[in-house]
TORTORKOL-743013 format. One record per residue (C-alpha): residue number from 1; y, x, z. Coordinates in steps of 0.25 Angstrom, whole numbers. Layout:
BEGIN
+-----+-------+-------+-------+
!   k !    py !    px !    pz !
+-----+-------+-------+-------+
! NUM !     Y !     X !     Z !
...
+-----+-------+-------+-------+
% end
This chain:
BEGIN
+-----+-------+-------+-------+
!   k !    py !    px !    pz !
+-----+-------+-------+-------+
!   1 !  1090 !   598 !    46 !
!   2 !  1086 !   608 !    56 !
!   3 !  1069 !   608 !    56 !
!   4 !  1068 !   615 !    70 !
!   5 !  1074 !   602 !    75 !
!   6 !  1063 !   595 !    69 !
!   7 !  1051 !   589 !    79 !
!   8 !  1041 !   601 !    81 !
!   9 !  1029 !   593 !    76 !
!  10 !  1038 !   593 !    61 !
!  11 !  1034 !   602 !    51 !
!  12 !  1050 !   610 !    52 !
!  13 !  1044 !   618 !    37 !
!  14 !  1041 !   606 !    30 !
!  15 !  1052 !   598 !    31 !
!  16 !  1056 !   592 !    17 !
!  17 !  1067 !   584 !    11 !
!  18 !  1059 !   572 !    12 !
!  19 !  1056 !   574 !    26 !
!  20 !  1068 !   576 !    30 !
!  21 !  1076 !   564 !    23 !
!  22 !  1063 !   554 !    26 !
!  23 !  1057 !   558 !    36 !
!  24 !  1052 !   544 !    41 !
!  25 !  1038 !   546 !    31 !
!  26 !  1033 !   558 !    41 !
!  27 !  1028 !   558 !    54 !
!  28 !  1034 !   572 !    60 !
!  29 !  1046 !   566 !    58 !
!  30 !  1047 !   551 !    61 !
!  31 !  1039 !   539 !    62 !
!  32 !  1040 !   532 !    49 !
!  33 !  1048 !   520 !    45 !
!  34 !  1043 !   511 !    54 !
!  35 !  1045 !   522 !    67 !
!  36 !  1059 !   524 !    63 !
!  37 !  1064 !   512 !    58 !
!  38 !  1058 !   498 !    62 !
!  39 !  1063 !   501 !    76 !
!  40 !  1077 !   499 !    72 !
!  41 !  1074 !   486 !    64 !
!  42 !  1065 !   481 !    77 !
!  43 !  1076 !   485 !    91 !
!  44 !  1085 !   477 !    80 !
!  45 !  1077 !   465 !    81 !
!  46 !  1072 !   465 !    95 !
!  47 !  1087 !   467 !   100 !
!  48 !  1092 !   455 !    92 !
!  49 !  1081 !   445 !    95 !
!  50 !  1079 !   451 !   111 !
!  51 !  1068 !   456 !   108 !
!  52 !  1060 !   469 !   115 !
!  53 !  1050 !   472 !   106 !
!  54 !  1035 !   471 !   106 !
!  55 !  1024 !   475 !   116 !
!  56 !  1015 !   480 !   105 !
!  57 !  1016 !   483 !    90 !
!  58 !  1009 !   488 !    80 !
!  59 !  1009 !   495 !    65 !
!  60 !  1002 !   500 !    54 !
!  61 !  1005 !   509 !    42 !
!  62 !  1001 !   518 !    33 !
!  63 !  1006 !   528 !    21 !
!  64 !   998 !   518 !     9 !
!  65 !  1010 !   516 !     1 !
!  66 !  1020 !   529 !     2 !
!  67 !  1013 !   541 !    -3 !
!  68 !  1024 !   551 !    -2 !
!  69 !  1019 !   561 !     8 !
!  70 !  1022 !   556 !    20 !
!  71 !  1014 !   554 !    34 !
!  72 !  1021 !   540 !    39 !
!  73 !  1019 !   526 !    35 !
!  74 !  1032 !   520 !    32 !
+-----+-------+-------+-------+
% end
């Protein structure tokens, strides 16, 4: 991986391997579980039931049962 490619608000020093293979559990470089992945289970549903989403949502989270370091809440 080339770190001059990486977002100029990422630390390019301290990249480390856990970083680098999950690196949904830190916010300079993703928006967690729910930023990355729920959006795939949700355009699935709206498109099969016709669908087009909400007009508000809401969520809550917090880091209360990972303790491993990282900065996002899965």
């Amino acid at each position: 991986m080339r770190l001059a490619a990486l977002p100029g608000h990422c630390a390019q020093d301290s990249l480390q391997r856990e970083q680098f293979f999950q690196w949904r559990k830190w916010k300079a470089y993703g928006t967690g579980v729910a930023g990355d992945l729920f959006v795939h289970l949700f355009s699935g549903t709206h498109f099969i039931t016709g669908a087009h989403g909400p007009t508000r949502g809401m969520a809550t989270g917090g880091l209360r049962f990972w303790n491993d370091g990282r900065d996002v809440p899965t």
